[in-house]
N, C-alpha and C positions, 0 to 999 in steps of 0.2 A: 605520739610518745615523744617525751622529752629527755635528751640528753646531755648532760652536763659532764663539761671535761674541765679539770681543774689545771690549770696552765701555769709553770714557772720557767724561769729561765735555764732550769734545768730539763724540763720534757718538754719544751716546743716542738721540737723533730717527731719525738715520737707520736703524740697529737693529729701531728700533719698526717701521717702516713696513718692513722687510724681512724683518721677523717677522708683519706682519701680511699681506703679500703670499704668504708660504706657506702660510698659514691662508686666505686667498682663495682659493687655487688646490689646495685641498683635499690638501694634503701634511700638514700638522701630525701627524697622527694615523701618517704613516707615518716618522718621524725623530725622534730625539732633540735637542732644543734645549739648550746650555748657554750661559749667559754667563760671560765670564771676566771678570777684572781685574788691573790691575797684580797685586796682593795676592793674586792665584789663579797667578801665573803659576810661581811657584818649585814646589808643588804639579804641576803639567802637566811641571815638569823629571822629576821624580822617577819617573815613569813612563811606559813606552811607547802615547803613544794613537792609533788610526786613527778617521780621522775628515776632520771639511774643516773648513778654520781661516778664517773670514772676518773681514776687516779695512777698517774705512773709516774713511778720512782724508784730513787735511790738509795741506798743505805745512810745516808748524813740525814737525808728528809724525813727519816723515818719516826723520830718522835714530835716532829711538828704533823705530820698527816694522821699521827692515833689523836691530836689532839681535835683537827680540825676536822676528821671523823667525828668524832667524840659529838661536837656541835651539831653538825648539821642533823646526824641523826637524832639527836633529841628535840629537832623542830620538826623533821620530816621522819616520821618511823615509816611511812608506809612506802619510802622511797626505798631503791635497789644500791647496793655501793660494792660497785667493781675495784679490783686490782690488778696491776700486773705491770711489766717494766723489772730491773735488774732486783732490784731488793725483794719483793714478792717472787720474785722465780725462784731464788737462792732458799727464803723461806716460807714458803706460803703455807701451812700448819701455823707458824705466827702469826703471819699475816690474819688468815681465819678467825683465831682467835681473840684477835684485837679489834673484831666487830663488821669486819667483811662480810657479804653477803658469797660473793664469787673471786676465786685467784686466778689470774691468768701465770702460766708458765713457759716462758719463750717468747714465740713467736705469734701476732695476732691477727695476720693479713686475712689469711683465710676463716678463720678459727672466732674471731672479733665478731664479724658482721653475723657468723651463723648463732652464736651466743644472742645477737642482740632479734633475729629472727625468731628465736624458740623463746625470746622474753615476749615477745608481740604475740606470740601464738600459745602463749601458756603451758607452753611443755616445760618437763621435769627434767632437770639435767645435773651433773653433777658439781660438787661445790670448787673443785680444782678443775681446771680444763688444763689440757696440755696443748700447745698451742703446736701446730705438726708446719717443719722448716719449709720454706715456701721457694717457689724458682722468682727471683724478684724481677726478672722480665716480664712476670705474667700479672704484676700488680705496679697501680700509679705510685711515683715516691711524693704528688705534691694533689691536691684537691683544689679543682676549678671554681666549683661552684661556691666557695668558700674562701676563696682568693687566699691558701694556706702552703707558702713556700716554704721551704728551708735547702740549707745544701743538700744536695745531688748525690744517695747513695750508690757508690758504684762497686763494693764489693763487699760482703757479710761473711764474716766467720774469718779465723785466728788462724793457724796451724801454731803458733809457738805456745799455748794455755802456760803462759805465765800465771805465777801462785797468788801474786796479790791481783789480776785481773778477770773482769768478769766475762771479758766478749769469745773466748774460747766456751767456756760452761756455757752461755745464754745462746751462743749461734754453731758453736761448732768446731773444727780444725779443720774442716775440709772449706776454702773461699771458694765462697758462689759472685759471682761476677754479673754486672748486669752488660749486658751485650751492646756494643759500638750502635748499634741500629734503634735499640731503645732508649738510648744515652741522649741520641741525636734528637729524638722525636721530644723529648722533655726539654733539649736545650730551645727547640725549635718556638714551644710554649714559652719557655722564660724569656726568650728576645719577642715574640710580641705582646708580652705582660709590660713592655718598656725596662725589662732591668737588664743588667748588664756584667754587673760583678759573681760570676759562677766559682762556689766553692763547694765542696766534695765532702761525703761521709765515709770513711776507707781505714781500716786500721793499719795503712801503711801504702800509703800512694802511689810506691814505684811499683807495689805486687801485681798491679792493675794484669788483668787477663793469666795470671801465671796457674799455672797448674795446681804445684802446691802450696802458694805462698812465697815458697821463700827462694826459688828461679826466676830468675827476672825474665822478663819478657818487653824487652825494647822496644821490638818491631810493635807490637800494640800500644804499650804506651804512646811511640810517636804517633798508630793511627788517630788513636783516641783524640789528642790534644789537638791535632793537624784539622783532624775532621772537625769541631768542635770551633775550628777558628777561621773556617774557610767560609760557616754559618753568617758570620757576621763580621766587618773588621771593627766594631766597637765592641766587642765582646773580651771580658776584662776574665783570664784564668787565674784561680787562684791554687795552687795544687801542692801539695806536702806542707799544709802550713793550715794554722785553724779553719775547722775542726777536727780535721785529721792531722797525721804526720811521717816521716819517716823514719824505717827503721836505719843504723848508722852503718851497718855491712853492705847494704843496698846504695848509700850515697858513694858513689864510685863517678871518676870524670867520666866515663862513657853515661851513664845515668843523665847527669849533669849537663850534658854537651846537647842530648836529646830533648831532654825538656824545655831548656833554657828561651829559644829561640820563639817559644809558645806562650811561655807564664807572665804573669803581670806580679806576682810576689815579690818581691825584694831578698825575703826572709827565707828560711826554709827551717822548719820545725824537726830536730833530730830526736829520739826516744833514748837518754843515754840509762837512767833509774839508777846506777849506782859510780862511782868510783874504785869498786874493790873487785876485782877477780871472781873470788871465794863468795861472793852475793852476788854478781850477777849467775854463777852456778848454781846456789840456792832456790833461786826466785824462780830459774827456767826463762830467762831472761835469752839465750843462744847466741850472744853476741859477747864478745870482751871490749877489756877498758881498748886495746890497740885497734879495735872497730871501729868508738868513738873517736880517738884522737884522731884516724884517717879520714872518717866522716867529715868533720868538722875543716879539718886542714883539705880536704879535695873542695868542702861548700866556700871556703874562703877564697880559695885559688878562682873560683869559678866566678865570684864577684859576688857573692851572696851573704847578707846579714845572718847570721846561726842566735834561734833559742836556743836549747836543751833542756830537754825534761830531765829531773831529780826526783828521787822519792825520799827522802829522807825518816831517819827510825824503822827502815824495812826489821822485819822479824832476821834475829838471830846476826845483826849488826855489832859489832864490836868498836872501841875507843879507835882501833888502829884501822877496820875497815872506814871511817866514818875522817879518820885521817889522810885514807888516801882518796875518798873523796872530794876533800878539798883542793888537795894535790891537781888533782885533774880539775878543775873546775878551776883554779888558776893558771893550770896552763894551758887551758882552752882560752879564757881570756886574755893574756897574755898575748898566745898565738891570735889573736883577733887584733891585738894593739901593733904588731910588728905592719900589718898588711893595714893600718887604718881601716880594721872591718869591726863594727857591732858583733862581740858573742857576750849575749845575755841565759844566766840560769833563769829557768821556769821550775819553779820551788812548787813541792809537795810535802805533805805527810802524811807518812804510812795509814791507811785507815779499814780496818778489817771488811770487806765486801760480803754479803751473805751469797754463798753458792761457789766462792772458789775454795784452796788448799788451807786459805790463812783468814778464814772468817772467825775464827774464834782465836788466832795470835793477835798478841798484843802490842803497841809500836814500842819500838826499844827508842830511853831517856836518851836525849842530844849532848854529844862531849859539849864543855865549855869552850874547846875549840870551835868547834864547827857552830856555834850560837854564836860566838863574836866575831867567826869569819863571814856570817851570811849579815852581822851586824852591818860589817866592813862594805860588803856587794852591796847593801842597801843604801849606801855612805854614797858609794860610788854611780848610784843607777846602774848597776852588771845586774842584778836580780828581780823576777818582779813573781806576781802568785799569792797563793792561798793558803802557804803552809802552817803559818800563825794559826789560823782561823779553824784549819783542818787538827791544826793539835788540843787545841781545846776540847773541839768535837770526840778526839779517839780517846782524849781522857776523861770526859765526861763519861 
């Protein structure tokens, strides 16, 4: 049996982890694995293949994958074409209908390989699977036999289910952690694969081991990073900074003092989404602008270059909330010019997610303010991102 995973720069992780989930469950050895690419895809026309076509994604991808669905199956009808990943969990009724064979819903560690066992064996199963939350110590984040790395998942699931995100709906509120002893054993693989540079999948770095998310827990954090560097002294951490980050109530100099002594980052990635009070209340955001501006002025103090993430056009945005975003966003930089430190925005725009609060809100239009002040950051090099790119998509 052949399986074809279609691969962008947007689901490499998730890929990995569903390639290493069939090597956990002792398939690899009976299936052929291929990864595809845009650049592969004209190739896959030209000839008729049977096989199963997997696809995971996200809401922006969503009208290029009905397309390139579209294709393949009118070369290959007799082939199988799986879904799942953020967009398909949020709508998989759509998804179905747009020429899927199977939705995945969740989570696919466990749930993947058994789907892909009742396809070998011919059994009947149903066209939605629900994919049941996994203990992610009990499954590889990376696949050997396949040489398929990416950063280092160390904690699943939200407790804050902000409205325009999708990782509370698709994993949870309650963080599952992956344990200091199995953290070690995959670090232990990547130093002798020869690499060096270790970075993390986490929706918020410092939560590392916490209960509910939002208690910090120091004393593990330092185990973690301590442990992790005792492995090897060429071993480069890269922690609250792509592809993860932190949240801005969490950046506190105790935080900072801990970590510091460990990380190879520079930078440190803070989560701020608005400048206005009244929308970070809206959104379930659980932090204020005074979180922010603290965050930022403790990451400065500490010697550390500050992104911030922005979302710009959030639902239910006003001329004056979108005003005192600016507000703050100059004087984040500002306070970065006084101490000679980098604070750059990390620019978005609002784009409705299938499965959270705000899949069917619209983004609210940009004051002519805040279009010439983000003209201005761009003047300056203070901004950098996707939010151009992202506006045309949410008004398409």
């Amino acid at each position: 049996m052949k399986i074809f995973f279609y691969e962008t720069k947007f689901n490499r992780y998730s890929i990995t982890v569903l390639i290493a989930s069939l090597e956990h469950a002792g398939l690899i050895d009976k299936i052929e694995i291929e990864i595809f690419k845009d650049t592969d895809i004209e190739n896959i026309l030209n000839k008729e293949i049977k096989g199963i076509f997997c696809f995971s994604f996200c809401s922006p991808q969503w009208e290029k994958i009905k397309e390139i669905l579209e294709k393949i199956k009118s070369v290959s009808p007799n082939s199988l074409f799986l879904a799942g990943g953020p967009h398909p969990s949020g709508a998989p009724k759509e998804t179905l209908q747009a020429g899927f064979d199977y939705v995945f819903v969740g989570e696919g560690e466990k749930n993947f390989p058994e789907l892909i066992e009742k396809i070998m064996h011919g059994k009947v199963f149903p066209n939605i699977i629900h994919g049941e939350k996994v203990d992610i110590d009990n499954y590889p984040a990376w696949s050997l036999k396949h040489k398929k790395f990416s950063p280092l998942e160390i904690t699943r699931g939200c407790p804050y289910a902000c409205k325009f995100c999708q990782t509370s709906y698709l994993f949870g509120t309650k963080p599952r952690h992956r344990n200091i002893e199995s953290i070690l054993k995959h670090v232990e693989i990547f130093i002798k694969q020869g690499m060096r540079d270790l970075r993390f999948i986490t929706p918020n770095a410092l939560s590392y081991a916490s209960e509910d998310g939002k208690t910090l827990n120091l004393v593990a954090v330092e185990e973690l990073l301590k442990s992790i560097k005792s492995l090897s002294k060429d071993i480069r951490i890269f922690f609250g900074t792509f592809p993860s980050e932190v949240r801005p109530e969490h950046v506190t100099p105790e935080a900072l003092e801990v970590i510091k002594p460990y990380i190879s980052n520079k930078t440190l990635t803070i989560g701020a989404q608005s400048g206005s009070d009244r929308i970070l209340d809206k959104i379930h955001r659980g932090h204020s602008v005074e979180d922010v501006y603290n965050a930022v002025n403790n990451a400065i103090n500490a010697g550390f270059f500050v992104n911030v993430d922005f979302i710009f056009g959030l639902p239910g945005e006003t001329a004056s909330d979108q005003a005192d975003t600016i507000k703050l966003m100059e004087t984040l930089i500002n306070l970065g010019h006084k101490k000679n430190i980098e604070v750059k925005i990390h620019s978005h725009y609002f784009i409705p997610l299938s499965g959270t609060p705000f899949a069917k809100e619209k983004p609210i239009k940009l004051s002519r303010n805040l279009t010439q002040f983000m003209g201005k950051l761009y003047n300056l090099k203070n901004i950098f991102g996707k939010w151009y790119e992202q506006k045309l998509y949410s008004e398409y």
